[in-house]
C-alpha positions as CSV (number, residue, x, y, z in Angstrom):
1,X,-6.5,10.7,-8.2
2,X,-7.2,9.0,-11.5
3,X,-8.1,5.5,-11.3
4,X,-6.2,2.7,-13.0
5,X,-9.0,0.8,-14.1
6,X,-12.9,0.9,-13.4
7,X,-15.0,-1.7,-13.2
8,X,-18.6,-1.4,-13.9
9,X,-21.5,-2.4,-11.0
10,X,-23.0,-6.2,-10.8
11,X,-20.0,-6.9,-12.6
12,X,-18.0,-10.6,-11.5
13,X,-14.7,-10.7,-11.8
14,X,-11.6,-13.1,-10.5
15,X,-7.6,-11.7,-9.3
16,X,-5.0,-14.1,-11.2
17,X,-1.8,-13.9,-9.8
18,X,1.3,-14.7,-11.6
19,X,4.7,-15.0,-9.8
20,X,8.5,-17.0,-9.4
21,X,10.1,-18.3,-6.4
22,X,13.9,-18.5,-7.4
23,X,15.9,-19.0,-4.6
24,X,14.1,-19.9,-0.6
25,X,11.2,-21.5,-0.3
26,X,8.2,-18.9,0.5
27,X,6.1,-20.0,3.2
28,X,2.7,-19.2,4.2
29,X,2.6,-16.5,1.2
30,X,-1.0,-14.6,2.5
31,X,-3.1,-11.8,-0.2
32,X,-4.7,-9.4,1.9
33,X,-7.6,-7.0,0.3
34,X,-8.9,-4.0,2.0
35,X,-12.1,-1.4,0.2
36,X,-12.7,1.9,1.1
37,X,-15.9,4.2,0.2
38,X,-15.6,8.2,1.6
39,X,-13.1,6.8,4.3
40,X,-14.9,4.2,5.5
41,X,-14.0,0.6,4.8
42,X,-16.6,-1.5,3.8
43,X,-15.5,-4.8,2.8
44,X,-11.2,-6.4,3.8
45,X,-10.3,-10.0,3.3
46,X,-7.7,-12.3,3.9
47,X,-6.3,-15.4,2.4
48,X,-3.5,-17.8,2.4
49,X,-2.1,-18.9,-1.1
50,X,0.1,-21.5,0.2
51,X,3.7,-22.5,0.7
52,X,6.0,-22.0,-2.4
53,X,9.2,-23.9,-3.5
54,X,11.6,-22.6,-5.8
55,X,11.1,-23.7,-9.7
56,X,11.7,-22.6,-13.2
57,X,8.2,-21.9,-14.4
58,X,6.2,-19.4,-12.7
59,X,3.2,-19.8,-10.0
60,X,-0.2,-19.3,-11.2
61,X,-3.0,-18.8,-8.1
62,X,-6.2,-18.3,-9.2
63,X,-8.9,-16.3,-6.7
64,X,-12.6,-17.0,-6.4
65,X,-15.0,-15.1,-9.1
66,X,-16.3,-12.6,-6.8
67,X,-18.8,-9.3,-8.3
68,X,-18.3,-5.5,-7.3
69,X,-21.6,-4.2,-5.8
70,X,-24.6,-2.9,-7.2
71,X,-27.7,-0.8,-6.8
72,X,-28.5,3.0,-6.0
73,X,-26.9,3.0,-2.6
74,X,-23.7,1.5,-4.0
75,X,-22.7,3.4,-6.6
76,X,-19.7,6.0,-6.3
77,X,-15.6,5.3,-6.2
78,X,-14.1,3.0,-4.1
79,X,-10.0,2.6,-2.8
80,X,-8.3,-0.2,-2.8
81,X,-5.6,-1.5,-0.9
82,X,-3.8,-4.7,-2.1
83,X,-0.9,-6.4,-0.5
């Protein structure tokens, strides 16, 4: 499988998500996050963005800067399941 980005250890980085709410209003809109290493999952998260009324200009949600892991033990590719 070829990744579709990589992301180099220690390193911080924050999810920025952009979207539109056109026609009902979106309630309790929830980001879940789920990390796999060799099968095993290692890290998951969930978290509620909010409740969302319909507008013209788009939604912007900004996550907390987290960091991908680091040292010897670490290292290797990870899956990641985003919903």
């Amino acid at each position: 499988m070829v990744p579709w980005f990589t992301l180099k250890e220690g390193s911080k980085y924050t999810l920025v998500f952009t979207f539109r709410v056109t026609n009902n209003i979106v309630s309790g809109l929830r980001y879940s996050n789920t990390v796999w290493k060799t099968g095993i999952k290692v890290y998951s998260r969930k978290q509620m963005l909010g409740t969302f009324s319909p507008q013209a200009e788009p939604y912007n949600h900004v996550m907390f800067e987290e960091s991908t892991p680091s040292g010897m033990l670490v290292r290797g590719s990870y899956s990641v399941k985003s919903k």
